[in-house]
C-alpha positions as CSV (number, residue, x, y, z in Angstrom):
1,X,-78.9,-124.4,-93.3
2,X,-81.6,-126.3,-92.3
3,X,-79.6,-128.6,-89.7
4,X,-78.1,-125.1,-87.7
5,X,-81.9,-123.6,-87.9
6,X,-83.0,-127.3,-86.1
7,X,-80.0,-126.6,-83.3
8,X,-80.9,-123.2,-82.7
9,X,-84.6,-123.9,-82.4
10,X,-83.7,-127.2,-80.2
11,X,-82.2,-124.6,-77.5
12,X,-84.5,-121.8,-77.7
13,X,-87.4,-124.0,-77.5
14,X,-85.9,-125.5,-73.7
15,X,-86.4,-122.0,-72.5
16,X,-88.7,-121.4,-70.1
17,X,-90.9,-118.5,-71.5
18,X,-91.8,-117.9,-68.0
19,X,-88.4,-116.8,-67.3
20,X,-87.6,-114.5,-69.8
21,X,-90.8,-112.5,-69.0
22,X,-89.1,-112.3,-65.6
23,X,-85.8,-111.1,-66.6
24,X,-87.6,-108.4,-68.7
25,X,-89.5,-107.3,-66.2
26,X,-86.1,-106.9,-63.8
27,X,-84.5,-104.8,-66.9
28,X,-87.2,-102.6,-67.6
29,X,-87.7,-101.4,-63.8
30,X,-83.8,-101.3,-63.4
31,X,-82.4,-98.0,-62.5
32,X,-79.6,-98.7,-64.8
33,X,-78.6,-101.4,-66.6
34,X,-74.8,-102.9,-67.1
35,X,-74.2,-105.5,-69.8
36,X,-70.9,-107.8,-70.4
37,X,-70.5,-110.9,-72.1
38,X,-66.5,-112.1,-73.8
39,X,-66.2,-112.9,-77.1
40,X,-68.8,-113.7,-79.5
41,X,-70.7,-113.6,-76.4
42,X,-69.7,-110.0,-76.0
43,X,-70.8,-108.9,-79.8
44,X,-74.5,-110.4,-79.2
45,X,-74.9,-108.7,-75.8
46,X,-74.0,-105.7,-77.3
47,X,-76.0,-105.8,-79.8
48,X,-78.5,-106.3,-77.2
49,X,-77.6,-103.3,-75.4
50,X,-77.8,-101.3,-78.8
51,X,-81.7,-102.1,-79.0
52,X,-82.1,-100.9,-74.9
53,X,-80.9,-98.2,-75.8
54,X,-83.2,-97.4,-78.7
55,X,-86.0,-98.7,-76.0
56,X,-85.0,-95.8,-73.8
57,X,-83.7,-97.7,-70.9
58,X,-80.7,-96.5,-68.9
59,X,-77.7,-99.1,-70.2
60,X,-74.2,-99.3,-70.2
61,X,-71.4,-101.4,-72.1
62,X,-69.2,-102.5,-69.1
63,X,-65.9,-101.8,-70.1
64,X,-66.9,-98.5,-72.3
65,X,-65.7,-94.9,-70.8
66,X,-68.9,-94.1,-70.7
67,X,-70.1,-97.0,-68.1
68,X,-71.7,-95.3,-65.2
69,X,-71.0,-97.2,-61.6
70,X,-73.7,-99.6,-60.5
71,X,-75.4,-100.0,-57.1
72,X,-79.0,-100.9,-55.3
73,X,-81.8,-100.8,-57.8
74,X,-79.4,-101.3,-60.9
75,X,-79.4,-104.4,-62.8
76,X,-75.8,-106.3,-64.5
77,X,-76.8,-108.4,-67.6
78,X,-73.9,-111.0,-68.2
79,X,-73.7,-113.7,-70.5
80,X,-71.2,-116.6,-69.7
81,X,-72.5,-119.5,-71.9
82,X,-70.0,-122.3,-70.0
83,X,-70.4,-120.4,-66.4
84,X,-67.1,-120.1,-65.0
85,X,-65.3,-116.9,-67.6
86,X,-63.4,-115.3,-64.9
87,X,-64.0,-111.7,-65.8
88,X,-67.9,-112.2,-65.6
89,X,-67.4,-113.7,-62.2
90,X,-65.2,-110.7,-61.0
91,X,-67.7,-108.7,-62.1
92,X,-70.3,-110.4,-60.5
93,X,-68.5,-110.2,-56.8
94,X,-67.9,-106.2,-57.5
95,X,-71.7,-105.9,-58.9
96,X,-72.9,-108.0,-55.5
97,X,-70.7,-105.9,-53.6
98,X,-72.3,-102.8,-54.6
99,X,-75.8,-104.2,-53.9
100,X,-76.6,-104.1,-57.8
101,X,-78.8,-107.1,-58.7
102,X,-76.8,-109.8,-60.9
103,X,-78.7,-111.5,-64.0
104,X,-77.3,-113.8,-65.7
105,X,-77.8,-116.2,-69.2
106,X,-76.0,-118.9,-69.4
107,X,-75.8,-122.7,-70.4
108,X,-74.5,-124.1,-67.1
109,X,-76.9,-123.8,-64.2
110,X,-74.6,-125.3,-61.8
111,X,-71.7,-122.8,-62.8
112,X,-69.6,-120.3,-60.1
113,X,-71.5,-117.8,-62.4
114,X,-75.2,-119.3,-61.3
115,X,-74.0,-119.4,-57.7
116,X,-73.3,-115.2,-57.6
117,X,-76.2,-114.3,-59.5
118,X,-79.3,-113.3,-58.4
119,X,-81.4,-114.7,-61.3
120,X,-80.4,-117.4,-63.5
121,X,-82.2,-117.6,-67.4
122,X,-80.5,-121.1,-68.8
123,X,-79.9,-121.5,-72.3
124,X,-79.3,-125.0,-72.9
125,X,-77.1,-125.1,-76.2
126,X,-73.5,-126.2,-76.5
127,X,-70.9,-123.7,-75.3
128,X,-66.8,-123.6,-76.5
129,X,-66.7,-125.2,-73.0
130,X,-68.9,-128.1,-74.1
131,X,-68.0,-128.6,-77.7
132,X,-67.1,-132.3,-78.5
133,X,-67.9,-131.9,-82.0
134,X,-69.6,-134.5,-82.8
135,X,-73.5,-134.4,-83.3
136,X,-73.5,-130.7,-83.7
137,X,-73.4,-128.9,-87.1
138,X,-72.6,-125.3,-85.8
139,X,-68.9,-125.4,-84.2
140,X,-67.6,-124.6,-81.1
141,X,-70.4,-122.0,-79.0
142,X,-72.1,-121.0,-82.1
143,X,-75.3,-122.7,-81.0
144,X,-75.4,-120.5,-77.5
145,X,-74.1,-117.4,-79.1
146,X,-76.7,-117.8,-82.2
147,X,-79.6,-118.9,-79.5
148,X,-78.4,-115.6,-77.8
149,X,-78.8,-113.6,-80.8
150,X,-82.6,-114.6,-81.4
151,X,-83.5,-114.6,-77.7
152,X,-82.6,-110.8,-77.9
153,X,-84.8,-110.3,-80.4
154,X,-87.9,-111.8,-78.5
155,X,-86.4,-110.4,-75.1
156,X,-86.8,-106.4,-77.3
157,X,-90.5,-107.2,-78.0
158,X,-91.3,-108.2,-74.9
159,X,-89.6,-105.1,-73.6
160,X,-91.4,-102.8,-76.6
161,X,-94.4,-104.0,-75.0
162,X,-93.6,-103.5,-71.1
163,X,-91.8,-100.1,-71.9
164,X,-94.8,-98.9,-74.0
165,X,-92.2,-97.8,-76.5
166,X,-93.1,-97.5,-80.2
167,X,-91.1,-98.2,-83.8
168,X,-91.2,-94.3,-84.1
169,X,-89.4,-93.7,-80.8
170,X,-86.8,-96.6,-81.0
171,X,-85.9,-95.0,-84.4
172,X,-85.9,-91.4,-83.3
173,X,-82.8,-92.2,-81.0
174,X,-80.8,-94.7,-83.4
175,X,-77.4,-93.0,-84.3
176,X,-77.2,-90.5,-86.9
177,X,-73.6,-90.6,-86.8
178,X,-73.3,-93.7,-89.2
């Protein structure tokens, strides 16, 4: 337990704070907001999108029916951890194409990803595409998706704050379908 907590906290700590205050700031004066991430990928940034929702903010799943079209003043959120998933890179071109602004979290600064997007917040932590297994505890891209998972987390404060929204609110419009 203790050695994945020390991974996890290795990446997270590389992240420049400075950044992620930026990339809050872009989502929380976005017009809308699109999310997409693949795989494991895809569970934390929906997860993500969950808790913008309960914020109040204007977000999408890309891929649900519900998924409104993006343009200028909008805002896609994509996760690609190793940089080059092709889907996320489609998307990217079509999101370009449409003038909407592309954010993107990823491992790989240097990735086709990092080249189409307009901001890039690096998470340096091993990805499926970089997993050699040896040195790591947590297997495959389980230290970028877990990294992900708490960066979220500090990413909804940050957000609580800039979107003046309180526990009561956030509550108020969780599901009562469950």
């Amino acid at each position: 337990m203790r050695a994945a907590l020390d991974e996890l906290g290795a990446a997270l700590a590389k992240v420049d704070d400075r950044l992620i205050d930026a990339a809050c700031r872009m989502i929380a004066d976005a017009r809308r907001i699109g999310v997409y991430g693949c795989g494991r990928e895809a569970l934390q940034i929906k997860g993500f999108a969950m808790r913008l929702f309960h914020l109040g903010l204007p977000v999408g799943v890309v891929g649900d029916v519900t998924m409104p079209a993006l343009g200028h003043g909008d805002v896609l959120l994509v996760t690609s951890g190793p940089g080059e998933t092709s889907t996320v890179l489609a998307l990217m071109r079509t999101a370009r194409a449409a003038g909407t602004t592309n954010l993107l979290l990823t491992a790989e600064p240097e990735s086709g990803a990092a080249m189409l997007a307009d901001f890039v917040l690096v998470i340096p932590a091993q990805t499926m595409a970089g997993d050699q297994g040896e040195g790591q505890v947590l297997p495959m891209g389980s230290v970028y998706e877990g990294a992900l998972f708490v960066l979220f987390e500090v990413m909804v404060l940050k957000l609580r704050t800039l979107t003046g929204a309180t526990g009561e609110a956030m509550r108020a419009r969780h599901t009562n379908m469950e």
